[in-house]
N, C-alpha and C positions, 0 to 999 in steps of 0.2 A: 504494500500500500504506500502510496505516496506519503513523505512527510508535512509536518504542517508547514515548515520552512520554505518545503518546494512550490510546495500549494503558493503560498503567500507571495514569493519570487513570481510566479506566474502570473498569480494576480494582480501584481503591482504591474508587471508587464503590460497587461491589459489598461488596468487603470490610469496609468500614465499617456497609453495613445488614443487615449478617448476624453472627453471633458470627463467631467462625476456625472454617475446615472445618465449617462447619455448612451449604457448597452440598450436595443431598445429590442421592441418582441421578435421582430422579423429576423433579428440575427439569433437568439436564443432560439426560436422555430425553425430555422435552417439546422442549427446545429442536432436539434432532435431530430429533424429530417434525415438528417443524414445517418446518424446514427439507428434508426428504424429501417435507410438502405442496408445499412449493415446486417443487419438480423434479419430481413428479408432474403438473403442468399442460401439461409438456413431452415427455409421456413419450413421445408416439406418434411413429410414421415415416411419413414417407410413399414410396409405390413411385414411379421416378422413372421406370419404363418394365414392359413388360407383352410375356413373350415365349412363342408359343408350346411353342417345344423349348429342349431345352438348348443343339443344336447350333448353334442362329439364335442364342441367347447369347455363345455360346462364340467363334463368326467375327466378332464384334462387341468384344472385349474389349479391343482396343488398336487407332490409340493411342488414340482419342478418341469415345466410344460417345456415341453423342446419346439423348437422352431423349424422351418420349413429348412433352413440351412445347416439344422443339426448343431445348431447351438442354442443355451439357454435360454428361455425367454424373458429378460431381466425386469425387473418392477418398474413400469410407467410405457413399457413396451405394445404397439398395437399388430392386433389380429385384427381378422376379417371372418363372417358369416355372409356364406355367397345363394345358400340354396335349400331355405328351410320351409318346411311345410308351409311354414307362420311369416307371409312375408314381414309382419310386425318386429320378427327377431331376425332379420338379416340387418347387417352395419357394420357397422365399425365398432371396436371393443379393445377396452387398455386391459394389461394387468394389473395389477393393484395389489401390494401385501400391507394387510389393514392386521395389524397384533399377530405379526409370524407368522399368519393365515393369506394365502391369495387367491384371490377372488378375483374376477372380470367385470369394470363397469364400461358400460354403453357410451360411446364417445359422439354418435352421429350416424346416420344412412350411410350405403355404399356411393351413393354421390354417383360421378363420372369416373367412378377407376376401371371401366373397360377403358373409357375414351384414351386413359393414361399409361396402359399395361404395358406399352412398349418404352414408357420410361422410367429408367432405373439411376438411382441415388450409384455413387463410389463406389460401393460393396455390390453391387448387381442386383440387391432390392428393390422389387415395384413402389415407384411413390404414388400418393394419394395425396388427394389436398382435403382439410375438412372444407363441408360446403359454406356460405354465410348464415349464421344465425344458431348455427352449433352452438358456440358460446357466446357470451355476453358479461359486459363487465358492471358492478355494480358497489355503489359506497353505499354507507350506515354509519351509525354511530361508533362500530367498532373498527369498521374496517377503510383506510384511505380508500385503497382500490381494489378490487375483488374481481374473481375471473369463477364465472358458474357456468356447469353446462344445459344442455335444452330441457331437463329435468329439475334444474336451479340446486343440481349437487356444488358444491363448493371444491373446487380444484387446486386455487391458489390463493391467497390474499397477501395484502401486507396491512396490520394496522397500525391505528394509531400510536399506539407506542413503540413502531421502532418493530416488533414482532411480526416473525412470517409463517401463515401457514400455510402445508402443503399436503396435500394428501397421499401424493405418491411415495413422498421424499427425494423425490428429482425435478428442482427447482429450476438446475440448467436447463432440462429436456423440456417440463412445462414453456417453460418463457422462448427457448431457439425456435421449439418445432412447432410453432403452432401459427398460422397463418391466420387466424382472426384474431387473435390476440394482440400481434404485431400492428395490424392493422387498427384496432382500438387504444392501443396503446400510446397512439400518433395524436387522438384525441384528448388523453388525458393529460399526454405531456404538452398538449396547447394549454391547455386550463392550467396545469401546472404552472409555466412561464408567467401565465398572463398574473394569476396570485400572486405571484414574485417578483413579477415585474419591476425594475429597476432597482432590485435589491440584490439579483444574484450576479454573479461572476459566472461566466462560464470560460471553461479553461480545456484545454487539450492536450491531453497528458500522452503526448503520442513517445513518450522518452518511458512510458510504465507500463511496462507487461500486463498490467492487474487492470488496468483503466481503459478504459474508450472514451468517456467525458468524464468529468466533473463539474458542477454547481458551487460556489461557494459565496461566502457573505464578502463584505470586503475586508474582513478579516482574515479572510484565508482559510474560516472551519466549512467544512465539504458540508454543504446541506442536502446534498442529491450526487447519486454519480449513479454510468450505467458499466458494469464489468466486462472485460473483454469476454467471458463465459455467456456472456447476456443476462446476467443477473443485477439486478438495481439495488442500488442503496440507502437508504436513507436513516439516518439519526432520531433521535425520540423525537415522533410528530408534535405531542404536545407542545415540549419544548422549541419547536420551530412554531409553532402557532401562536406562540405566547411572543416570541419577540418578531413576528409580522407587526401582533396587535402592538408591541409596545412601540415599535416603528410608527407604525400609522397614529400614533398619539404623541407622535414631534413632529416638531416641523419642519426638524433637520435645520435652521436656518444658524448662521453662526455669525453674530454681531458685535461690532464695537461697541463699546461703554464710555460713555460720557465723563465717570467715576474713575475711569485708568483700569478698571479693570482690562488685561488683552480680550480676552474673548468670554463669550455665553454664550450656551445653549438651552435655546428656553425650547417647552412645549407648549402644543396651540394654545395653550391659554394664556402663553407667558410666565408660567412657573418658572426659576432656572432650574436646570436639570444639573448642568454642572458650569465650573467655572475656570478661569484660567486668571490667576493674582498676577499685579505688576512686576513681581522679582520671580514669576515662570513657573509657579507654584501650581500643578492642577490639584482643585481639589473637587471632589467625588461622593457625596453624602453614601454612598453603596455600591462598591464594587463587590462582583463576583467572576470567580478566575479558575481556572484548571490550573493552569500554570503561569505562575510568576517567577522572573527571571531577576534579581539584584545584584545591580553591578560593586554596592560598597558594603551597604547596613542599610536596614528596615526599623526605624525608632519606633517604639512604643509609648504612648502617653502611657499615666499612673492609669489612667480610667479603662484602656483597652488593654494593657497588662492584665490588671485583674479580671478586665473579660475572658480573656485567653486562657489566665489557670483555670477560673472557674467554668470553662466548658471542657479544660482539659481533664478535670477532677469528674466531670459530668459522663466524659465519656471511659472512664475506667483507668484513665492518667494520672495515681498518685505518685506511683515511683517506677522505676523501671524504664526499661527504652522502646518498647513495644513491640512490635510485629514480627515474629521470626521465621515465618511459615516457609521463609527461601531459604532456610542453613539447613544444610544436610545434616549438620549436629547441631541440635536444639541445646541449647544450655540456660537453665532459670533455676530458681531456685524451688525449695518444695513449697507449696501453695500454705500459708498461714491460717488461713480459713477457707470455708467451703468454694472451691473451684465451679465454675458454670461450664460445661462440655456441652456442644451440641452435638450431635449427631445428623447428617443429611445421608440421607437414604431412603430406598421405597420401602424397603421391610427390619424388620428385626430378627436375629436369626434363631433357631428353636433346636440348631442341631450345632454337635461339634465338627461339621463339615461341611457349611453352609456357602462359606468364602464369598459372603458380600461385600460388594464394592462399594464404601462409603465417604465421606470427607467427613472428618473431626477439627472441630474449634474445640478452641479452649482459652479461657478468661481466669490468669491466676487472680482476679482482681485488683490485682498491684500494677496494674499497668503493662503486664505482660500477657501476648496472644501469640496464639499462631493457629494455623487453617493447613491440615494435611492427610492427604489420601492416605488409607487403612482398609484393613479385610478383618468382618470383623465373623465370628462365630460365637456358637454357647459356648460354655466353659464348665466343670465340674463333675461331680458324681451324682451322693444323694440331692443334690440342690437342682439338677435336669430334671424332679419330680416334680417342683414347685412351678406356676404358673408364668415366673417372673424371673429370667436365670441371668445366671453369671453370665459377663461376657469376657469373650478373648481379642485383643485387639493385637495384627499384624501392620507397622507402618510398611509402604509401598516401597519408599524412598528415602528413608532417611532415620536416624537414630537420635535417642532423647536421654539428658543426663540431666535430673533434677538434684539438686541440693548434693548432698555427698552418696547418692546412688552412682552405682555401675550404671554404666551407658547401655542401654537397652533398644532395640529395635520392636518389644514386644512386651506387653503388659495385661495385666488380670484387671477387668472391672469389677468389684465385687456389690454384690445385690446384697451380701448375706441378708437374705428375707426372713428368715425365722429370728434376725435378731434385731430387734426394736433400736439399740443403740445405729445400728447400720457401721457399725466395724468396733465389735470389743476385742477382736479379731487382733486389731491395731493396739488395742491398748495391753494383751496381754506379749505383743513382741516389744514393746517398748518396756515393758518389764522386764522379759528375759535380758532383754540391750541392758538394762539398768544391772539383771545379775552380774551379766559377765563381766561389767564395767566395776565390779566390785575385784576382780583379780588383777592382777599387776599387768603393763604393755610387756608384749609378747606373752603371754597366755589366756589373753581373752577370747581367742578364736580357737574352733577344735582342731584347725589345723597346727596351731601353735606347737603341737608338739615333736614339728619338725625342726624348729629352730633352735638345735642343738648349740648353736656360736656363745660363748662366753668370755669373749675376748674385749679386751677396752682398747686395743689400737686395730682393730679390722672386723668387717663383715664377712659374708657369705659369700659376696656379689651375687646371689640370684636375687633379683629383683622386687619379687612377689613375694620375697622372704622378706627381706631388707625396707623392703615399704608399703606400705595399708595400699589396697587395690581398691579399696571400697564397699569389697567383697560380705556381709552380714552375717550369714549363714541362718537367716530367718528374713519373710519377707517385712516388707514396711507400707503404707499408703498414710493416703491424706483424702480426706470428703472431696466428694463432687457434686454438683447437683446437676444430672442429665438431661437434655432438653432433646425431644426428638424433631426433626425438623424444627425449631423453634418452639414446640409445645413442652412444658413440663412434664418429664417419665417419671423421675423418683430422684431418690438419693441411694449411692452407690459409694464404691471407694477404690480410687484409682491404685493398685498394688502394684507393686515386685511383683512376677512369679517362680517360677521353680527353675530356673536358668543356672546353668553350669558359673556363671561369669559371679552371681553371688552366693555363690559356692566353694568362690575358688579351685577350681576346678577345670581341669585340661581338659578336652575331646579327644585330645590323639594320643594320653595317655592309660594304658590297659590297665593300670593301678587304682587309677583317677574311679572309683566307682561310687554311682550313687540311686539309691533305690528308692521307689515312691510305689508306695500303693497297700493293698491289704499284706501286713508282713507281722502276721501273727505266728504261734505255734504251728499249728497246722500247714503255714506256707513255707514257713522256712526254718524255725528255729529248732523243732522238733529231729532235723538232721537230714531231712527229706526236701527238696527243692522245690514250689509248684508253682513253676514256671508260667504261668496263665494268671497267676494271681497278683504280681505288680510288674512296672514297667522299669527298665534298666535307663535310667536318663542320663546317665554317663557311663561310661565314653561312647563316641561318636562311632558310623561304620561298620557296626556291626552285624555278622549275618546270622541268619537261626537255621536251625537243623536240618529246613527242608533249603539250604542256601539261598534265602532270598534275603534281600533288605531287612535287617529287625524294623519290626512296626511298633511301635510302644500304646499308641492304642487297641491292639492285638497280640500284645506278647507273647509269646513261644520260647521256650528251649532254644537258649544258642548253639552255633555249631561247633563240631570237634575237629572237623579240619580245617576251617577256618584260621589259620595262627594266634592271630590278634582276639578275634571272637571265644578260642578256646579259651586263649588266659586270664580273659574275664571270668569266664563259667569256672574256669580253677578257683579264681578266687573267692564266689560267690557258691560254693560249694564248701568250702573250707571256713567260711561263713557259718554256712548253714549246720558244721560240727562242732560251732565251739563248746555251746549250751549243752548239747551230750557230752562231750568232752569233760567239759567244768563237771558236770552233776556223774560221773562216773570216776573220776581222780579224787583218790585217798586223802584224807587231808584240806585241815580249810588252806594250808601255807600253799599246797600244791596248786589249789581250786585257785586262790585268789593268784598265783602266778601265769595261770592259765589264763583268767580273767583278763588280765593285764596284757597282755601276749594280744589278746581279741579288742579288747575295750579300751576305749580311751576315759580312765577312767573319772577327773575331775570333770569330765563335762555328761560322765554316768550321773554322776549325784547330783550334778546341777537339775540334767535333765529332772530328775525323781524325786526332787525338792519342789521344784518348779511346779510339777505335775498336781502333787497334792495340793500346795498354796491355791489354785485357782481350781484342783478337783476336775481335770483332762481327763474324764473316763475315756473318751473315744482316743486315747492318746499311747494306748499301747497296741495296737493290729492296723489301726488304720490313719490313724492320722500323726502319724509322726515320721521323720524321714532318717536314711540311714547313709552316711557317707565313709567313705578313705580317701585318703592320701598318700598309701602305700601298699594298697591291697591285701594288708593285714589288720590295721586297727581300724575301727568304726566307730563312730561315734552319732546318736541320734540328736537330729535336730527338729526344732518346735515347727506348727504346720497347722496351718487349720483351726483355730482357736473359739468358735461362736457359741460352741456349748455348752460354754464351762461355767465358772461360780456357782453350780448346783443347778443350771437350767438343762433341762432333757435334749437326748437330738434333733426333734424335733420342734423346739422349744417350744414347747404347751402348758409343762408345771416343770416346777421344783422341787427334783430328788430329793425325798426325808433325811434318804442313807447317806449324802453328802455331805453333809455334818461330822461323819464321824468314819468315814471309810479312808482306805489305807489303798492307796491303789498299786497294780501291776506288779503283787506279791508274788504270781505263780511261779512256780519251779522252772517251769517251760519257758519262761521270757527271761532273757541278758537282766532287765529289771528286777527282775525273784531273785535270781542270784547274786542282783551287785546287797538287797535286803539282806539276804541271810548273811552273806560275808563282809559285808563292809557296813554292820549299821552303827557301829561311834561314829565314822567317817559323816556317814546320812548328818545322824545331830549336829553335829561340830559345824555342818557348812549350812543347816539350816538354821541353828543358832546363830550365825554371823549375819546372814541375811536379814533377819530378824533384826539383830543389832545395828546393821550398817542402816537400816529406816528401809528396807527394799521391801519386803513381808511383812508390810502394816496395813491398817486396813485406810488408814491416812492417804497414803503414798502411792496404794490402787485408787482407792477414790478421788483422789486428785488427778490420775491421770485419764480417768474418765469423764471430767468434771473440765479437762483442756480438752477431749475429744469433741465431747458434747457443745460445749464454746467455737470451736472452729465448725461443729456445724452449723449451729443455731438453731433458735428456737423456732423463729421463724420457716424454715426449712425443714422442719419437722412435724411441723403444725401443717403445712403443706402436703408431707411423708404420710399422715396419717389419713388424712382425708380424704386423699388419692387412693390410700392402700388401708381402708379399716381393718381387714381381718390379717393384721401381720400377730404372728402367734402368742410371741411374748407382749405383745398388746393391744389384750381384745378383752373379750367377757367371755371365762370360762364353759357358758352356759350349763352350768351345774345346778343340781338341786340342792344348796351346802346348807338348806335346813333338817335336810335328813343324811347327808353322802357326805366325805372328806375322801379325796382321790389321793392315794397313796399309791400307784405304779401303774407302769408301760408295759403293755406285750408280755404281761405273765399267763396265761391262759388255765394255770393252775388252779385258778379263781372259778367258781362256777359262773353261769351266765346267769344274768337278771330273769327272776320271773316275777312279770307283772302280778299274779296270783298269788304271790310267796307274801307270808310276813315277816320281818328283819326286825331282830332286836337289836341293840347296842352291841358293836363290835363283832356283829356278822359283815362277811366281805363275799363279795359277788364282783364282776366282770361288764364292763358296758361298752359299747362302739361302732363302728363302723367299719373302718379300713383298718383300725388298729385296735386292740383289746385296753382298756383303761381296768386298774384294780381299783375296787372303793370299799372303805368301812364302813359302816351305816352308824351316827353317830348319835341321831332320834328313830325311835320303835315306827316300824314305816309298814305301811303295806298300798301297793300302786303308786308307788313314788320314785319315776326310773330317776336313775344317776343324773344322767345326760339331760337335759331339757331340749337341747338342740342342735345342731352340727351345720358347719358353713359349705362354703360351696367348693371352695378352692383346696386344696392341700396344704396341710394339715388339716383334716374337718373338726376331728374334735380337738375338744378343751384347748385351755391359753391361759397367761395370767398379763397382770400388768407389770413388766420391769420398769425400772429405775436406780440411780446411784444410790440412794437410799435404802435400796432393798438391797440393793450387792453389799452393800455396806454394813447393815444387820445381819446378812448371811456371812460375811469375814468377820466381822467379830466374833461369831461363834465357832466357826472352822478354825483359828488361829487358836483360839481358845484349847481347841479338842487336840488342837497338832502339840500345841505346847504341852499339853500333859503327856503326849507320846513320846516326845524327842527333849524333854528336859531329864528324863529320867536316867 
């Protein structure tokens, strides 16, 4: 496209060999004349195939009609109907793909194509001319100008705002090949001129490929042009309507001043419009500019200064420098408070293979954005059940490093829907951070235990040794409030996810291993391997049994001739025997060597300190992850955290037994055994925790109490209303004048009979998709548990969370821990 430079160069060309406004219609008419020759050389079609009925047409129409010449027949492409029963369905007929479907519409009669048959287009195609009156062009309030056919179908239009539609999606082909159109076209572009009349430039861009004419102000902005393609141009019509009329309300006239003013510009009424001061001053009560160009400094008065912050403040400009959405590495810091994302996309995706093509904003509200392509998909396990799922977002092009995170290409949105807070998630890895931040530097990370160097005049030199990568080894986020195309979806929380890089963690090392998934007794620790039961996420390359690709959403058995893949599956085999190993050797001195040999063991206790403080039932088989660094020690890291402080998996009520349970004691788990061998160890490091202010219930509650601050009340209050039935914040609809629900999924319980009468401290079973246990606490009879069940998943029960209530539930957990581990 021409620049505005050229443009303007041109136009001044013009302007200079003509007085002002002395272009007059007859030379702006010629020039569209001529330009309508042009497109007249092109006018004809040719038939791309030749059918006798309509119905041979018609069984022909999708997907892929072939042509008389044994090529496709492409979308906007015309047939012919030469000899049907129905002379009403003989004509002319386009293709047409209307929603990936093609169809045939009716363009016009056969006309005179015998008369024509012996004339053939470049390619050896018969041409056809449509006849007159085929189509016709037509304006409305939406449309400048419109091009319908003899049925007043809508072919082409452009309207008023600059917007074109097409039906075919062959804009070029509508406007070249069409011989009435051309010819009507001759009319509008008279009327066109005549509107504009002595206000446009017309210019001849015979130096641009791209151009055949141009229109422009005497400014040099293009109001109209017609494309060497034959496609027409034009800019927001409003916006050219609007400064016709503000034209036609001057007078244009430019006077001396009796006062010394040099010059004024008044309108018809003699308003000035603007002025020109004795010492060359223009001044302008309202400019408006795309671009301004300054050769020194632009002064601000005190009064426009503060205009300026104050719309800079208005539009999300408190600090920061803005826009990033062009750095292939995004670099900002983590968002303070709740983040605005939007989402533009047709759909949301329901699967984790969806690979939608979306664009993502984002507003840390600090004055930092950016706007960038992403593929996004669900994300999760049990949480794909829920109505309302995690998302996974892949960027297209480009990588994002907030605040002191690893630079990421890829990130977890989290929904967590069953928990009211919408990320305590977040607040229990800021704890763990706060654990290990109570150990000395170099031992706060579980890889730490490679960094054997104890020297005070030299390092390692390896790099990753010798300096923080950024690496966690638990994720982190910060609130978001998601907008779907501009509408409010919810509040979500933008996380880390399970990436090798905050892991610390190589790909193309076979040592480097890291396991995610159900890694209970039964999968692995028992001594037996069940390969189908979690995915290998590190290292990278690797092939499975039957040699393909390992797929980690499909897990399998790796392979044994594989090299690389073998010495993985060595290692995670020799894994899977430590725990027999340990619980089969003589001796706790021998057990606990063995232990050590497998375990990395300060970040065992941490782990199983940690677990109880916040009561991670789900946090021994499934939700906890296990890494090395040398394909012999492992150590588990925290994962998944939304069901904890005594609320259920599903969050619906509050575990009784959480209070006072002791968790991941079995023999079978690396955890049973680091209890029975190492429990002073357990005290000693949860008494410190305790000590250091880390496991109080102060010190959780305040970091709930910052979570809930960064997201706001208001964004919550939004969260609910949106989403009444979120689990931990609803109405149990329980009958708690006669029932007190005391457990999940025990089926132990008999079932509810309406018929039965219950005395105090009989227990029965009630639900739907899941069994609820209840005591009967008043003498009942026809009194079910349940009063009611919602629609969505989780149907039944719920309670109300709060920091409050986490708060009363840690004072009494701490309470019950403390009498275990002071002893």
């Amino acid at each position: 496209m021409a620049t505005i430079e050229g443009i303007r160069q041109t136009g001044q060309q013009i302007y200079d060999a003509t007085e002002p406004n002395s272009v007059t219609n007859q030379i702006e008419g010629q020039a569209f004349k001529d330009i309508a020759d042009v497109l007249e050389e092109s006018a004809s079609l040719g038939i791309k195939k030749t059918y006798l009925t309509n119905s041979d047409m018609q069984s022909d129409a999708s997907p892929n009609p072939i042509g008389d010449d044994g090529n496709l027949i492409k979308n906007g492409e015309l047939v012919s109907v030469t000899d049907d029963p129905d002379p009403n369905k003989n004509g002319i007929y386009a293709y047409v793909i209307t929603d990936g479907v093609g169809v045939w519409r009716y363009r016009g009669p056969l006309g005179d194509v015998s008369n024509k048959a012996d004339k053939t287009d470049a390619s050896g195609n018969p041409v056809v001319y449509l006849p007159a009156g085929t189509l016709s062009i037509v304006s409305d309030d939406e449309y400048a100008y419109a091009i319908v056919d003899a049925e007043n179908y809508l072919l082409w239009g452009k309207r008023w705002d600059g917007t074109t539609f097409d039906c075919d999606n062959t804009i070029t082909d509508n406007i070249q090949h069409n011989e009435q159109y051309i010819g009507e076209v001759k009319l509008q572009l008279d009327n066109f001129i005549t509107l504009y009349a002595g206000i446009l430039e017309m210019t001849s861009l015979t130096d641009d490929p791209e151009w055949l004419r141009v229109w422009t102000d005497k400014e040099g902005h293009i109001l109209a042009g017609i494309k060497t393609d034959g496609s027409f141009y034009t800019p927001e019509f409003e916006e050219i309507k609007k400064r016709i009329e503000a034209l036609e309300n001057t007078s244009g006239d430019i006077i001396d001043d009796p006062e010394g003013r040099l010059e004024l510009t008044l309108d018809k009424n003699e308003n000035i419009v603007s002025e020109r001061q004795a010492d060359g001053t223009k001044v302008e009560p309202k400019l408006l500019t795309e671009n301004l160009s300054v050769t020194e400094a632009i002064r601000f008065s005190d009064k426009a200064m503060q205009a300026l912050h104050h719309d800079l403040i208005n539009s999300g400009f408190s600090s920061g420098t803005g826009d990033w959405s062009d750095q292939s590495l995004i670099k900002m810091p983590i968002p303070r408070i709740c983040a605005k994302v939007n989402l533009i996309c047709s759909k949301l995706p329901t699967s984790k293979t969806d690979d939608i093509q979306a664009i993502l904003e984002l507003w840390d509200m600090d004055g930092n954005y950016f706007r960038i392509p992403i593929i996004l998909n669900a994300q999760g396990s049990s949480s794909m059940f829920y109505y309302i799922k995690n998302l996974g977002i892949d960027l297209v092009n480009q990588k994002l490093k907030f605040g002191d995170w690893v630079v990421q290409d890829s990130f977890h949105i989290k929904k967590y829907y069953i928990d009211a807070f919408r990320g305590q998630s977040n607040v229990c890895y800021n704890l763990a951070e706060q654990m290990y931040r109570t150990r000395p530097y170099g031992q706060m990370r579980p890889w730490d235990y490679l960094n054997d160097n104890t020297s005070v005049l030299n390092s390692g030199g390896t790099l990753d040794r010798d300096f923080p990568t950024g690496a966690l080894s638990h994720p982190d986020g910060f609130p978001i409030a998601i907008y779907w195309n501009g509408n409010f979806f919810g509040l979500y929380s933008w996380n880390l996810k399970k990436h090798r890089d905050n892991y610390n963690l190589d790909g193309s090392n076979p040592d480097h291993i890291f396991l995610d998934g159900t890694l209970g007794g039964a999968q692995l620790w028992g001594g037996t391997v069940d390969w189908n039961a979690f995915e290998i996420r590190n290292p990278k390359g690797l092939i499975d049994i039957n040699g393909n690709k390992y797929d980690g959403d499909n897990p399998t058995e790796l392979s044994d001739s594989d090299p690389f893949s073998a010495t993985v599956k060595a290692n995670i085999q020799k894994l899977a025997g430590a725990v027999p190993a340990i619980r089969a050797a003589s001796g706790n001195d021998n057990k606990r060597a063995l232990f050590e040999e497998y375990f990395n063991l300060p970040f065992m206790i941490d782990y199983f300190v940690f677990a109880q403080a916040i009561y991670d039932f789900d946090g021994f088989a499934k939700n906890w992850l296990w890494c090395s660094w040398d394909g012999n020690k492992y150590s588990p890291c925290v994962y998944d955290k939304d069901s904890v402080f005594g609320m259920s998996w599903r969050g619906t009520f509050v575990m009784p037994e959480s209070i006072t349970n002791i968790l991941g004691t079995s023999s079978v788990l690396p955890t049973g055994q680091l209890y029975q061998l190492y429990l002073p160890q357990i005290k000693e490091r949860y008494n410190e925790l305790r000590g250091d202010g880390v496991f109080t219930t102060g010190n959780i509650t305040g970091l709930f109490e910052d979570w809930v601050s960064r997201v706001g009340y208001d964004n919550y209050k939004r969260e609910f209303e949106k989403y009444p039935d979120v689990p931990s914040y609803r109405d149990p609809k329980i009958n708690a004048e006669f029932w007190e629900l005391v457990d999940m999924g025990n089926t132990s319980y008999a079932p509810y009979d309406n018929a039965a009468g219950y005395a105090v401290g009989d227990t029965c079973r009630d639900g739907l998709n899941v069994q609820y246990g209840f005591r009967c606490v008043k003498d009942s009879t026809g009194n079910r548990p349940f009063t009611g069940f919602y629609s969505n998943n989780p149907v039944e029960a719920g309670f109300y969370n709060s920091i409050g209530r986490v708060g009363n539930w840690l004072d009494q957990r701490f309470a019950n821990l403390d009498s275990q581990f002071n002893n």
